[in-house]
C-alpha positions in Angstrom: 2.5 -2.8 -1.4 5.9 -1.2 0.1 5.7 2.0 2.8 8.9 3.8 2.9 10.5 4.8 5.9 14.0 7.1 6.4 15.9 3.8 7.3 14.0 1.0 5.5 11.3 -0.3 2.9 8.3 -2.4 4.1 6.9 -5.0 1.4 3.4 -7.1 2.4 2.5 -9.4 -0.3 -1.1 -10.6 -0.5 -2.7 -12.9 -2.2 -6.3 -12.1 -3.8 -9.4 -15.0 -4.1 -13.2 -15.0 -5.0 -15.3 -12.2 -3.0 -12.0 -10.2 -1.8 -10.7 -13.5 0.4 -7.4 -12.7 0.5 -3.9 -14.2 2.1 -0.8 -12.7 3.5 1.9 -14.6 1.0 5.0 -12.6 2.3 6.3 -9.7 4.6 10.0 -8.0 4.3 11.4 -5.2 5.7 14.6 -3.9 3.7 17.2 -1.7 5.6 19.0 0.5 4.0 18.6 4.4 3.0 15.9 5.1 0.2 18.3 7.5 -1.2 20.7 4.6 -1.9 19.7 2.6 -5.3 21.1 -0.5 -3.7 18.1 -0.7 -0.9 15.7 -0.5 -4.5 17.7 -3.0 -6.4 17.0 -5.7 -3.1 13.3 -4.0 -3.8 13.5 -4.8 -7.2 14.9 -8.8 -6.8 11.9 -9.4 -4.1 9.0 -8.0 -6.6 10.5 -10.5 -9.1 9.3 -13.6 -6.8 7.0 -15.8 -8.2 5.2 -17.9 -5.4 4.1 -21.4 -5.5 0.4 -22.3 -6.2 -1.3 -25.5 -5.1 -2.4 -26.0 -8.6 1.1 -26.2 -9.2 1.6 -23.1 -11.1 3.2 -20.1 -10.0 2.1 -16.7 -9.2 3.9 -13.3 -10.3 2.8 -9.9 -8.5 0.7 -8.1 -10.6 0.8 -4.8 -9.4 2.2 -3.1 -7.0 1.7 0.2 -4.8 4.4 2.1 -3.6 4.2 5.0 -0.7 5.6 8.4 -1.6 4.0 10.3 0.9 7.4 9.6 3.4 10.5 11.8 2.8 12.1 9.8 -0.5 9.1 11.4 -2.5 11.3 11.9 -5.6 13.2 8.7 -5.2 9.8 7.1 -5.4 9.1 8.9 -8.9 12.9 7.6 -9.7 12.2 4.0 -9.0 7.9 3.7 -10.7 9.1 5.5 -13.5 10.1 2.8 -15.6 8.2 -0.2 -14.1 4.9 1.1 -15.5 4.4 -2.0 -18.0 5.0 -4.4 -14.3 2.2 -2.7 -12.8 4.5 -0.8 -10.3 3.1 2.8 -9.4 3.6 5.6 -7.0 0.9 6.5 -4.8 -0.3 8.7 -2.2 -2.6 8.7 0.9 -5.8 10.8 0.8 -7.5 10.9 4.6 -10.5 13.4 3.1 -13.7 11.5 4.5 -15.1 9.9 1.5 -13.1 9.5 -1.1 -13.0 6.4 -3.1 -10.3 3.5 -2.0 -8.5 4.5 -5.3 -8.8 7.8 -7.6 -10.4 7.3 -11.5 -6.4 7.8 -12.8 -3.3 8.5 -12.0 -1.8 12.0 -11.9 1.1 12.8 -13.8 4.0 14.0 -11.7 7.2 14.7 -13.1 7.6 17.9 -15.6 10.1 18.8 -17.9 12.8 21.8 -18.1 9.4 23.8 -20.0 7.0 23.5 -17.4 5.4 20.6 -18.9 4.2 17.1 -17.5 6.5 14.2 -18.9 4.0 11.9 -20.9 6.3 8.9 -19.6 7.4 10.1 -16.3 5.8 8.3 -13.1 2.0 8.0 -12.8 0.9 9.3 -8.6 -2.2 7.4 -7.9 -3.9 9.0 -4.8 -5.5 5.9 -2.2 -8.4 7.0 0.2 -7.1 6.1 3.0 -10.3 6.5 5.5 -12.2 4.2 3.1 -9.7 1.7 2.8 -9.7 1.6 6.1 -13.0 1.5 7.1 -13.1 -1.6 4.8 -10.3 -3.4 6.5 -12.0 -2.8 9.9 -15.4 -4.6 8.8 -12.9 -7.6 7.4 -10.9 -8.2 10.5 -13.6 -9.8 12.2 -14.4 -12.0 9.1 -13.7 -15.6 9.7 -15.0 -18.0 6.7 -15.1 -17.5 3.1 -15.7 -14.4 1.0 -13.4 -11.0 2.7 -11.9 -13.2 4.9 -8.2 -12.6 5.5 -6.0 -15.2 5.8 -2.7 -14.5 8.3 0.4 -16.6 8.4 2.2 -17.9 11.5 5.1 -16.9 10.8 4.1 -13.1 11.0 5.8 -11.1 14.3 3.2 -10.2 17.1 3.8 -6.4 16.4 3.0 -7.0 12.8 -0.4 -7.2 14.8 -0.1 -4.3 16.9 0.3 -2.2 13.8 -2.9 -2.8 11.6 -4.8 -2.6 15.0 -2.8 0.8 15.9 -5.4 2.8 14.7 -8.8 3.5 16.1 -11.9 5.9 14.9 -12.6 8.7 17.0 -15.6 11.8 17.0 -14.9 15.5 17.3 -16.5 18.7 16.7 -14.6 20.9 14.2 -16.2 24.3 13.2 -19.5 23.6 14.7 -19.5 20.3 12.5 -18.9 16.8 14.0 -16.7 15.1 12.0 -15.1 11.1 12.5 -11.3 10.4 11.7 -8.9 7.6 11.9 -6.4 8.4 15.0 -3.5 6.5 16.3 -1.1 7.0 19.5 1.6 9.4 18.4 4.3 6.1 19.4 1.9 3.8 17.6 3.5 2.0 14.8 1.0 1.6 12.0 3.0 0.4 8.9 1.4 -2.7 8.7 -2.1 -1.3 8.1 -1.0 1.0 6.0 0.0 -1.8 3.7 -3.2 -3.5 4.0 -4.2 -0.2 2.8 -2.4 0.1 -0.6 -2.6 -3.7 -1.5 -6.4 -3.3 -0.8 -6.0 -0.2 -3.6 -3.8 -2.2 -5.7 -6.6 -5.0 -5.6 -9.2 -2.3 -7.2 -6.8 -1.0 -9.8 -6.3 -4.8 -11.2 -10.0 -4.4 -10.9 -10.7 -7.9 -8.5 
């Protein structure tokens, strides 16, 4: 998955196993400008990796989610477009209480000069965010076998702070009480929102 900020990208590999286990394999943050194609081309050489399996094989990424929801929307579209057959697509957070972790399809995006939709342009897949997250919550407290997530080391202690920025809360909207997911407005929360599209990314490659 890769979140996309105004001064950097943010890529969190994970590795998937039986029952949803899953493992952190790698975690880069790429400065540069999104508007530059040089910050997509480092992108591009990091999705290339292919990571080292005990069986002695090695393992490609085979799909991967990026953010569009940030302020490099179109550069998003620019960079998916052509990666379709690597698995690479656009999406885009939905926080509407119940909506499935990933959407039936993809949406297509880009138009043409006529005011129709470009058959090859980039595919938007939309990610419920709330139900993601709801899953990851019930998973952090997992600690053998099946869900469990695996966390390496080598990871910062504010890569920690960030998928624990945010927190459920109750409020009463239009006579109605509703539940959201809430964070601290100087939170960080990039790091959960990664768990959040590699957790998608794991449904659309159907595991």
């Amino acid at each position: 998955a890769v979140d996309t900020q105004a001064d950097r990208l943010e890529l969190l590999v994970l590795g998937w196993g039986h029952g949803m286990e899953c493992w952190v394999i790698d975690y880069h943050i790429i400065r540069g400008d999104p508007a530059d194609l040089a910050t997509w081309a480092k992108l591009d050489a990091l999705l290339l990796t292919r990571y080292p399996h005990t069986s002695g094989q090695t393992l490609r990424i085979e799909a991967t989610f990026v953010d569009s929801g940030g302020n490099a929307t179109q550069e998003v579209y620019n960079y998916t477009r052509t990666k379709r057959s690597r698995g690479i697509y656009a999406i885009k957070g939905a926080s509407r209480p119940g909506r499935p972790i990933l959407s039936s399809k993809p949406s297509l995006v880009e138009v043409r000069w006529n005011g129709k939709t470009e058959a090859r342009g980039a595919q938007l897949w939309f990610v419920g965010t709330d139900t993601a997250k709801d899953h990851l919550a019930n998973r952090w407290r997992a600690t053998t076998g099946a869900g469990q997530i695996h966390f390496s080391k080598d990871l910062p202690d504010d890569f920690y702070r960030q998928i624990t920025a945010e927190y459920r809360i109750s409020l009463w909207k239009n006579g109605h009480r509703v539940s959201r997911w809430e964070k601290k407005q100087a939170d960080r929360n990039e790091a959960l929102d990664l768990f959040v599209y590699n957790t998608a990314a794991a449904h659309y490659l159907g595991l």
